[in-house]
PLY file of the C-alpha trace (Angstrom):
ply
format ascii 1.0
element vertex 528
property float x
property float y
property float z
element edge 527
property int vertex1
property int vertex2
end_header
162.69 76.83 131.25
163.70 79.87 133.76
163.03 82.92 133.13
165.62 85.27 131.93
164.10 88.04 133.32
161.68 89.01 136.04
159.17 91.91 135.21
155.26 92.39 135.29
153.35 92.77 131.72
153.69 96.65 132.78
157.49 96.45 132.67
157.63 97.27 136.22
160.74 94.93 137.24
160.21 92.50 140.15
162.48 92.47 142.77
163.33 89.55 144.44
162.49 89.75 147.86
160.18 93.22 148.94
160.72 94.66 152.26
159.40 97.27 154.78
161.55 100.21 152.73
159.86 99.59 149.41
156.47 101.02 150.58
157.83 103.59 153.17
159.80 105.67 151.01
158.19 109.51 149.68
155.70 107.85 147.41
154.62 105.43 149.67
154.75 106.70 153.15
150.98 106.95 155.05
149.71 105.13 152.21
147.98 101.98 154.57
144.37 103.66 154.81
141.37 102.18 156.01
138.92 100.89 153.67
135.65 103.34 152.81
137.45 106.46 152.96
139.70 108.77 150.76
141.75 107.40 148.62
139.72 104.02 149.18
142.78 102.50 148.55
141.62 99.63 150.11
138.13 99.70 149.30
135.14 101.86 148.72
132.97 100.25 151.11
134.28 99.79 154.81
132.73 96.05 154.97
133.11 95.06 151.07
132.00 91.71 150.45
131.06 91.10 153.94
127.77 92.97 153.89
127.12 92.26 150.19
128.81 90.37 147.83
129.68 91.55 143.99
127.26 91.60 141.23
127.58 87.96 139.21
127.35 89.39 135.64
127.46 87.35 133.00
127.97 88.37 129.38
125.62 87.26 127.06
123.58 87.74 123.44
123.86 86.08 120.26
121.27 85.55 117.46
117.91 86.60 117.97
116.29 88.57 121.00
114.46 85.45 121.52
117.48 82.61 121.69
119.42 85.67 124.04
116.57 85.94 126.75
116.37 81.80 126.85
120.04 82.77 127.94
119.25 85.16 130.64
116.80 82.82 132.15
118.87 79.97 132.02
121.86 81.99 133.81
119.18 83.51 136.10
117.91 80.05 136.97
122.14 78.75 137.90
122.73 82.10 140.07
123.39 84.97 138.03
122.67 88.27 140.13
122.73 91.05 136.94
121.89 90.95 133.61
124.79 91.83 131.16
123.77 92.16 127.40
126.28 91.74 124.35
124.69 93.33 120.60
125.91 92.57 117.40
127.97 94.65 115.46
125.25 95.88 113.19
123.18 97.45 116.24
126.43 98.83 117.37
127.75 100.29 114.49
124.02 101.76 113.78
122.58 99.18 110.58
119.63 97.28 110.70
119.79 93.96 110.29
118.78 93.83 106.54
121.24 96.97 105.39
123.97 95.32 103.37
126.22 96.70 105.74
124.94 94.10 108.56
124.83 90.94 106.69
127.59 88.73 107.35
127.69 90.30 110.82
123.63 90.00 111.88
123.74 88.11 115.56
127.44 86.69 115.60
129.01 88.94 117.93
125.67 89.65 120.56
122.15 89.83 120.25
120.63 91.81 117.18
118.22 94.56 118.20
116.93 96.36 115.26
113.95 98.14 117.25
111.90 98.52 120.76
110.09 95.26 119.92
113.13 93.23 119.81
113.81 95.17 123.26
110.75 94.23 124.56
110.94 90.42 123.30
114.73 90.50 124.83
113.55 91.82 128.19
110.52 89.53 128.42
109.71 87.82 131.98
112.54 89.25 133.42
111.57 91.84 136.29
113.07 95.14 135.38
112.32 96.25 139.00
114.37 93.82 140.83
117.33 93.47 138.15
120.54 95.57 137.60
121.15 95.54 133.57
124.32 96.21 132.04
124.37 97.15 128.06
127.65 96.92 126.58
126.87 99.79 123.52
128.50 102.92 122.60
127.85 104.64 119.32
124.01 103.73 119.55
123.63 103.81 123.17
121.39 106.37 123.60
119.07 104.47 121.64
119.44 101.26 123.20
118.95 103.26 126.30
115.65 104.69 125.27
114.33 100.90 124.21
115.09 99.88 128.05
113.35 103.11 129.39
110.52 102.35 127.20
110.26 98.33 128.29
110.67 99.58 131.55
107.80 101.96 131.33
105.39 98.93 129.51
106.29 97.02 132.62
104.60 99.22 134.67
108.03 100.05 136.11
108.90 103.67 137.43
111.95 105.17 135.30
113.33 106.42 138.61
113.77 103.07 139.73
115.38 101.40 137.10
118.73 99.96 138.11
121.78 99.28 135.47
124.58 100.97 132.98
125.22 101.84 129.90
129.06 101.26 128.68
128.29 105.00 126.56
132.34 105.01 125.87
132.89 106.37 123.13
136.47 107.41 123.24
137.65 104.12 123.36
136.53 102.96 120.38
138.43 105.42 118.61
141.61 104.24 120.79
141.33 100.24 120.71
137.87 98.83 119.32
135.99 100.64 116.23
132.00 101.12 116.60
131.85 104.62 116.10
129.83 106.11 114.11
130.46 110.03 114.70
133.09 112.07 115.18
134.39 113.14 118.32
132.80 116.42 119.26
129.36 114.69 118.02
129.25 111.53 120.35
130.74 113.48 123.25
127.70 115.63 122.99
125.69 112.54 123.00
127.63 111.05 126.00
126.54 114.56 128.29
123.03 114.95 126.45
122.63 110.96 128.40
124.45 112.77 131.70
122.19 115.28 131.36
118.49 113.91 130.57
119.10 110.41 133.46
120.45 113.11 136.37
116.95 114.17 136.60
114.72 111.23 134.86
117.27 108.23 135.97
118.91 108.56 139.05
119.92 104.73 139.73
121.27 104.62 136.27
125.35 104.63 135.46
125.55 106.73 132.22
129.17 105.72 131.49
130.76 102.95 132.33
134.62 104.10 131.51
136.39 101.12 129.61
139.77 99.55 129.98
138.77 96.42 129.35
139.00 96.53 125.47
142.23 98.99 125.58
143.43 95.54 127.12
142.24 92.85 124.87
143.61 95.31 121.85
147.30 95.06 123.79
148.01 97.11 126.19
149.90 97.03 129.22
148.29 97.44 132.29
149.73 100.72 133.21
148.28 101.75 129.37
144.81 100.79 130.67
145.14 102.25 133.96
146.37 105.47 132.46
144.35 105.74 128.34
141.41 105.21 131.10
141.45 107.54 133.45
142.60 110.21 130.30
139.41 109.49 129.01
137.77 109.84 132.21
138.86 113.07 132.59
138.05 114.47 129.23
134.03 112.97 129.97
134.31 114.87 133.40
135.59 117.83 131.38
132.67 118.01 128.60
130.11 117.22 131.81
131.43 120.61 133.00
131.54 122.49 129.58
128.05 121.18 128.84
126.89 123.35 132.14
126.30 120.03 134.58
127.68 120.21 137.73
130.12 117.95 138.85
128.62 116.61 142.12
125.26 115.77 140.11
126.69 113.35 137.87
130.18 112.22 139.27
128.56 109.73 141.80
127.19 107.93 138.58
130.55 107.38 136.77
131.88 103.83 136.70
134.34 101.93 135.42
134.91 99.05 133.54
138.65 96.67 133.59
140.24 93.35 132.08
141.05 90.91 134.69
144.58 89.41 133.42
147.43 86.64 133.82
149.65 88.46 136.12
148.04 88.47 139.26
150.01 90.61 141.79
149.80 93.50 139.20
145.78 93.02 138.43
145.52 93.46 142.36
147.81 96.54 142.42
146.09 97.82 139.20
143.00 98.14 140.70
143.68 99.30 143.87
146.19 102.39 141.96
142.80 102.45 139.80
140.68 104.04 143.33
142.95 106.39 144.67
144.28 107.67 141.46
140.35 108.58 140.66
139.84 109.74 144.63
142.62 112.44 143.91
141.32 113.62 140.58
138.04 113.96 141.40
138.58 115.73 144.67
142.27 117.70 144.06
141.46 118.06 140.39
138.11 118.43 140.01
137.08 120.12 143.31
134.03 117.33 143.92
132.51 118.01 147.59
130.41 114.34 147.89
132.61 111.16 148.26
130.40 109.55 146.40
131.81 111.43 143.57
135.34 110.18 144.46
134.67 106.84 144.30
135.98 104.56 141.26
133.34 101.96 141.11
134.10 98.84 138.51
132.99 96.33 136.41
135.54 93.19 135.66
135.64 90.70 133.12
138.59 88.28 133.11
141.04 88.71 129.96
139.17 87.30 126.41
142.65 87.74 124.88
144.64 85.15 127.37
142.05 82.50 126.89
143.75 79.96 124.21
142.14 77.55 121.52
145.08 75.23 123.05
144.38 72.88 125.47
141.37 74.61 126.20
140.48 73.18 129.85
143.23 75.34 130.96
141.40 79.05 130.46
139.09 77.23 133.39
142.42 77.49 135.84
143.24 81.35 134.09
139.87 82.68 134.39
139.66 81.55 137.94
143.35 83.69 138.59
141.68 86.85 136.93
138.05 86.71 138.99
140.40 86.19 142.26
142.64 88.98 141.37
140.03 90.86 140.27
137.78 90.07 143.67
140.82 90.93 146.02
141.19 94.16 144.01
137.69 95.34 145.50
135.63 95.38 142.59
131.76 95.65 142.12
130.82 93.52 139.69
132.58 90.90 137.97
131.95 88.51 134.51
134.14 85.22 134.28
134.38 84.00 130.63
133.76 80.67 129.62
136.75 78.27 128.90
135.36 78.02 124.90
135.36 81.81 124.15
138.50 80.79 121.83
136.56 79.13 119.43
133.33 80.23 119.39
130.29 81.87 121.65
130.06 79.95 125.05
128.02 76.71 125.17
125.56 76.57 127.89
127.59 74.31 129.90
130.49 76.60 129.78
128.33 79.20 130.53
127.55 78.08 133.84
130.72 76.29 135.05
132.27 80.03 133.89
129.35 81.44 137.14
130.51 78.44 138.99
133.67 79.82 138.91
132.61 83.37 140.54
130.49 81.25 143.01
132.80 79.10 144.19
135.32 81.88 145.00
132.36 83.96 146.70
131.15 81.27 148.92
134.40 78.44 149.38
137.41 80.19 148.77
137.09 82.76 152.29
138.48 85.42 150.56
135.16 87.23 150.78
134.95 87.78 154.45
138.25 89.80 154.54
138.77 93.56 153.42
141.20 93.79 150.71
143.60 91.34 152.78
146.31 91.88 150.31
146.82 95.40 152.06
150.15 96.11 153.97
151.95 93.43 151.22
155.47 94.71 150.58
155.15 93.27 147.22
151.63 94.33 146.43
151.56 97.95 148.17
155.20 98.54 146.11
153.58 97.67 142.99
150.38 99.88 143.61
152.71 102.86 144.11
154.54 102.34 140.77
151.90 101.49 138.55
149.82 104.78 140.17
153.45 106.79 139.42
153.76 105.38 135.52
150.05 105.67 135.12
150.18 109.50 136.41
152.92 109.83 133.76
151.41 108.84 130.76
147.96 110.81 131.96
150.38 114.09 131.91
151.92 112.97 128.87
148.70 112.81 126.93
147.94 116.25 128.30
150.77 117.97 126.95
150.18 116.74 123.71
147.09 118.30 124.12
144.40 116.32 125.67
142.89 112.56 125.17
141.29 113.57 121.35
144.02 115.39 120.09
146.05 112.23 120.91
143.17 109.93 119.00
143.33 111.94 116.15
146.92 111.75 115.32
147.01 108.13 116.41
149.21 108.46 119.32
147.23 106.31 121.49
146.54 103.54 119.29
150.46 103.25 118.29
151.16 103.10 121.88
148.98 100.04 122.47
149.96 98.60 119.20
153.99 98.80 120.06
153.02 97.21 123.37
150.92 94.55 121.85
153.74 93.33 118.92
156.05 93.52 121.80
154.38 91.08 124.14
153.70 88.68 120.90
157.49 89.23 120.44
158.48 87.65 124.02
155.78 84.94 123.72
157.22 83.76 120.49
161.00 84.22 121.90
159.80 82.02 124.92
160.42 85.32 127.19
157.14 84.60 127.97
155.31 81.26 129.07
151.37 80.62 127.43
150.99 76.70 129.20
149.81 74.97 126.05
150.75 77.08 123.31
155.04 77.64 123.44
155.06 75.29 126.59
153.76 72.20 127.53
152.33 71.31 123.96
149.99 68.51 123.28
148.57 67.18 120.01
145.14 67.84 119.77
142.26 66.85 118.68
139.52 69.87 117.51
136.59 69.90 119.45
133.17 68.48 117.39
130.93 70.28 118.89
131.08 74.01 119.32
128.08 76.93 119.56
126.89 78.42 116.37
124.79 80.71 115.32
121.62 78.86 113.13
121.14 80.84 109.88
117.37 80.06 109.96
117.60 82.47 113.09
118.82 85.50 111.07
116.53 85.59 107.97
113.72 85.11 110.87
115.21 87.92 112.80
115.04 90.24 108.93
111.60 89.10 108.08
110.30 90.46 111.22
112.07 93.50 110.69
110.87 93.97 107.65
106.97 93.32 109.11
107.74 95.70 111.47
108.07 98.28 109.10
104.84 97.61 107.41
102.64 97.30 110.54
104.17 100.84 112.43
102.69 104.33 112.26
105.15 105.09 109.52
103.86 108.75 109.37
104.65 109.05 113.41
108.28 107.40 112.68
108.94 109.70 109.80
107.93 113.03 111.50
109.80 112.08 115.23
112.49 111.60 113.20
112.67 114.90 111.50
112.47 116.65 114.63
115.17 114.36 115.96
117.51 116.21 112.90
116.06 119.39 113.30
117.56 119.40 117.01
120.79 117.40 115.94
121.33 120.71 113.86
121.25 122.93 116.96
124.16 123.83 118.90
123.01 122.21 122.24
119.81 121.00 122.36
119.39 117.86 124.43
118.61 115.05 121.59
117.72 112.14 124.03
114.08 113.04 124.49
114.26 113.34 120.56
115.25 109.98 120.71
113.24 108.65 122.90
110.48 110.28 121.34
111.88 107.99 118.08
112.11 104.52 119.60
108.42 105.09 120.89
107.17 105.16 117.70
108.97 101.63 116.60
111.62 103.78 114.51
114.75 101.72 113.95
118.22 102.08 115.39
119.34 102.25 111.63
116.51 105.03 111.03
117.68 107.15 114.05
121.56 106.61 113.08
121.32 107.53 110.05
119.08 110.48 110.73
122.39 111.24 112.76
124.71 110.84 110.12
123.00 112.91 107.80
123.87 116.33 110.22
127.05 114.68 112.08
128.80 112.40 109.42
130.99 110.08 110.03
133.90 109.47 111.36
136.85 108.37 109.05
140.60 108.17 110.49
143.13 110.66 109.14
146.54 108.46 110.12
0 1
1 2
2 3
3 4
4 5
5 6
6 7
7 8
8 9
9 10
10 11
11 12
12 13
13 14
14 15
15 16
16 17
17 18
18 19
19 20
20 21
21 22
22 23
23 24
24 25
25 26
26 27
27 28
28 29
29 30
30 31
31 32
32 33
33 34
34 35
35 36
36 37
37 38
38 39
39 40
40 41
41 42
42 43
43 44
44 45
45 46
46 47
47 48
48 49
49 50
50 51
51 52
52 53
53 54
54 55
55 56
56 57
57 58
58 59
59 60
60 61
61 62
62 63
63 64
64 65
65 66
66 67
67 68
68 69
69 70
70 71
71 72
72 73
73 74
74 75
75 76
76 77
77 78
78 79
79 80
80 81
81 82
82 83
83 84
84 85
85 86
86 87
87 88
88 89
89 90
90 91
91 92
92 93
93 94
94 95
95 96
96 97
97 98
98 99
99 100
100 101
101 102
102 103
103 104
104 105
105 106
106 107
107 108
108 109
109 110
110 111
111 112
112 113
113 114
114 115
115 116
116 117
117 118
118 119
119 120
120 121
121 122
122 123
123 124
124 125
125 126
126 127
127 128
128 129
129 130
130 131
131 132
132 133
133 134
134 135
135 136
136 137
137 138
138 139
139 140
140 141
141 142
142 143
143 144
144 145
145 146
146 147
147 148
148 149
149 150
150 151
151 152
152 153
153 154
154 155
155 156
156 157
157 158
158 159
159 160
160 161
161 162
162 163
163 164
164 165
165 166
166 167
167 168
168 169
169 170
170 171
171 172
172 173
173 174
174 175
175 176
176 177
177 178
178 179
179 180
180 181
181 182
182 183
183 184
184 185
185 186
186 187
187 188
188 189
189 190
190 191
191 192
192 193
193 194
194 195
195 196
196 197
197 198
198 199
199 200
200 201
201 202
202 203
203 204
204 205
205 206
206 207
207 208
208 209
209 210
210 211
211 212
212 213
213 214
214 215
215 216
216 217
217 218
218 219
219 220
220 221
221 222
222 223
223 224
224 225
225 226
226 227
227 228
228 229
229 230
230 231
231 232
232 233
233 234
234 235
235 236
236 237
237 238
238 239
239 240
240 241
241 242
242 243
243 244
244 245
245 246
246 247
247 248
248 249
249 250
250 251
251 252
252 253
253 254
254 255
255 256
256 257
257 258
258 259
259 260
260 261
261 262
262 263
263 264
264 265
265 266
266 267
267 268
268 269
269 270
270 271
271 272
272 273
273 274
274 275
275 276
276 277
277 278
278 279
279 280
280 281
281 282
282 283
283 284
284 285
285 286
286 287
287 288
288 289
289 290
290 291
291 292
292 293
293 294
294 295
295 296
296 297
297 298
298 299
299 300
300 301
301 302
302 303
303 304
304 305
305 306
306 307
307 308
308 309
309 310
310 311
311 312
312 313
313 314
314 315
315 316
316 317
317 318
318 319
319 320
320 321
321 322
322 323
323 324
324 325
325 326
326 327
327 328
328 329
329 330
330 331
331 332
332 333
333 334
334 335
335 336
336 337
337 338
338 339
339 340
340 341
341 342
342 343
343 344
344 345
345 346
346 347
347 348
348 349
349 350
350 351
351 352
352 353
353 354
354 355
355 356
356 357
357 358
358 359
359 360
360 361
361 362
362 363
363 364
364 365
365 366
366 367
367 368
368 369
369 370
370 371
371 372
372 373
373 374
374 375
375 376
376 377
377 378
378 379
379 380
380 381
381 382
382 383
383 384
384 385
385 386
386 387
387 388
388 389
389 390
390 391
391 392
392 393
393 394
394 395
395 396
396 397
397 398
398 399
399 400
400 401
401 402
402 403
403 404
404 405
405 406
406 407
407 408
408 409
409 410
410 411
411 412
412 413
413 414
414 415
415 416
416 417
417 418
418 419
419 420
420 421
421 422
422 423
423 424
424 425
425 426
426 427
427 428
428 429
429 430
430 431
431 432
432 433
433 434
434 435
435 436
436 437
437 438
438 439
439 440
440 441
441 442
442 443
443 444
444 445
445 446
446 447
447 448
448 449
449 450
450 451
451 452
452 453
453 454
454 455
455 456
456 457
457 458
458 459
459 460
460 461
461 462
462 463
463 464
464 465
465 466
466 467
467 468
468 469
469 470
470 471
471 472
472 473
473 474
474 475
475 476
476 477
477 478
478 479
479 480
480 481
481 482
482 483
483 484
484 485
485 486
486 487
487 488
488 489
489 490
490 491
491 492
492 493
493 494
494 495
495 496
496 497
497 498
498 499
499 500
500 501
501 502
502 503
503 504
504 505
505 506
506 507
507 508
508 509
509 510
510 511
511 512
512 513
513 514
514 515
515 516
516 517
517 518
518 519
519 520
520 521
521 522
522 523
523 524
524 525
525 526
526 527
């Protein structure tokens, strides 16, 4: 079973042995920095982990609000550091949970959060002031947003000290995943009204988190990522600027959000290309004056995609190669998926031996109390220089076709990553490449009994209180904030959070305030 050829999932071919002259060529020459400082290369703090260890994240939701927080307290109780909340496609995509839309759909994928009182039923006994949240929503995010603010506030809370991110990336849902509602011009005015209103009311919020994660789990390479990434990136900074913020007053709360895969030289080279790739745009491109603003903070979460219904005890051994890769790649906050993600949402027991995972590395393993100690590798600095060279390629390519939505709306992108992904398919079926399990090491199996599912009971509960909710509400309030919430959506540039927030106040849904939307923006529908 060699291999016939040696290469990285990026294409970049491995050489056999690396040696002082593969980093000290042009592209590589002064390129051993120090950590904290431009490029950050190696880091963007100068102690890393040794002062302060990554955010434990775990990604959660499913069902009801109420089933979901029993999750966050049980991770809470095992460790967890940051709360990380998954919603259903119907709250992503903008239904309530009885349209007919929602249906078949209502809690499956995340948590279903139809208004602020599932919010506040979601959020309940868990202290707002001491937590970092993470809120993986896109199309509706400025509502979800507004629900948080508003929990926050019934807390007794100060906005100014609320602590989390919103994912807010729309782009990439055109490119790789699908929730959108709106088209493009639209959201990205949504995406800078958020900029806009948290810069003064939310300064410890992240407004964006910038997603490669699901350009990965859709097929890329990791050079694609890298590259469809930062392109996006840039055309956020770019409508920041148009939209008449500044760049220094909103640059610094930019992050980023990556896969953690199989190959794990590459996932450490990835993500140190990933910091001084964004160091250089944001300083040489972009003319940004704080280094906070040139720093690419990020997110991980180890590859959904690699993990295999096959043999299934094996994802524990590839999860624990992505969080490592990812943790010696310097990054902020990291979520390590549970071994049964293959089959259905994780049981609690996965669940925790998944944070287990994170904790052992982070308090066993060492690698903690060193500073990216994969710096001054032959192997590792060569491949940081080459992915950083393709990546920079395709980024320039993309521009001269004439920017990152041009390229969305001719389908460009999403051909790329689907040629990549039939591709890699290709060499796993051809035995090119090696999946332990599924075209190697085989086994005949028996399927597992006993997997997590969703209780129906749980969703008719979840409409019926919906549909009270309706009844017991101002319904004259709800009607009137949302007519001023289209009247503004009609302007050129009026701010529409406060609109919004105005909305969610007043128990209006996220399908009321979506569709309110759709009425002035319409929706998006793919031309290709």
């Amino acid at each position: 079973m060699n291999k016939k050829k040696f290469e990285t999932t990026s294409h970049i071919e491995v050489k056999e042995l690396y040696t002082r002259e593969d980093v000290e060529g042009e592209s590589g020459k002064n390129r051993i920095e120090t950590s904290g400082a431009f490029p950050f290369t190696r880091g963007i703090y100068p102690s890393m982990y040794r002062k302060k260890l990554w955010t434990m994240r775990q990604y959660a939701g499913f069902a009801t609000a109420e089933e979901s927080n029993k999750r966050y307290r049980y991770l809470f109780d095992h460790g967890q550091t940051g709360l990380s909340v998954a919603f259903d496609l119907p709250t992503q995509m903008g239904f309530d949970s009885d349209s007919p839309k929602a249906f078949a759909e209502v809690g499956r994928s995340g948590v279903a959060i139809d208004s602020l009182q599932d919010m506040e039923i979601l959020l309940k006994n868990l202290p707002l002031d001491r937590i970092s949240t993470s809120m993986t929503i896109n199309a509706t995010a400025a509502t979800l947003l507004a629900c948080y603010i508003v929990v926050g506030e019934k807390q007794g809370v100060d906005t100014k000290k609320l602590q989390g991110t919103i994912q807010n990336d729309i782009l990439k849902e055109y490119i790789a995943r699908g929730t959108y509602i709106y088209p493009p011009e639209p959201s990205l005015r949504l995406v800078c009204n958020i900029f806009s209103w948290c810069q003064k009311n939310l300064p410890q919020w992240n407004t964006i988190s910038i997603s490669g994660y699901h350009i990965r789990e859709a097929g890329s390479s990791a050079v694609q990522e890298l590259a469809f990434t930062l392109a996006n990136a840039i055309t956020y900074v770019e409508q920041a600027l148009k939209s008449g913020l500044n760049i220094d007053d909103f640059a610094g709360r930019l992050s980023f959000f990556f896969n953690g895969h199989n190959n794990f030289l590459e996932e450490v080279a990835k993500f140190r290309a990933a910091r001084r790739m964004w160091a250089n745009i944001m300083k040489n491109r972009f003319g940004a004056k704080l280094q906070r603003s040139w720093m690419l903070r990020f997110h991980t979460q180890t590859g959904g995609s690699t993990l295999m219904a096959n043999q299934i005890e094996n994802n524990v051994v590839r999860v624990t190669l992505q969080a490592l890769a990812a943790v010696l790649g310097g990054t902020q906050s990291l979520h390590t998926n549970s071994k049964d993600e293959a089959l259905s949402l994780p049981s609690d027991s996965a669940a925790k031996l998944a944070l287990r995972t994170q904790q052992v590395i982070a308090y066993e393993s060492g690698v903690a109390d060193f500073v990216d100690p994969l710096g001054g590798s032959y192997a590792v600095e060569s491949l940081t220089n080459e992915i950083e060279k393709k990546a920079l390629d395709y980024i320039s390519f993309i521009e001269k076709r004439g920017g990152v939505v041009a390229c969305i709306e001719e389908g460009f992108l999403q051909s790329e990553i689907q040629k990549e992904s039939y591709a890699y398919q290709q060499s796993i079926e051809n035995k090119e490449q090696f999946v332990v399990g599924v075209n190697i090491f085989q086994e005949n199996e028996k399927k597992l009994s006993k997997v997590q599912k969703i209780d129906e009971r749980s969703i008719k509960k979840q409409i019926s209180k919906l549909q009270t909710l309706r009844k017991k509400r101002n319904s004259k309030l709800v009607r009137e904030s949302l007519s001023r919430l289209e009247q503004a959506a009609k302007t050129a540039s009026e701010n529409l959070f406060p609109y919004i927030l105005e909305a969610v106040r007043g128990y209006a849904t996220v399908g009321e305030i979506s569709n309110t939307l759709r009425n002035v923006f319409g929706e998006y529908k793919p031309s290709f």
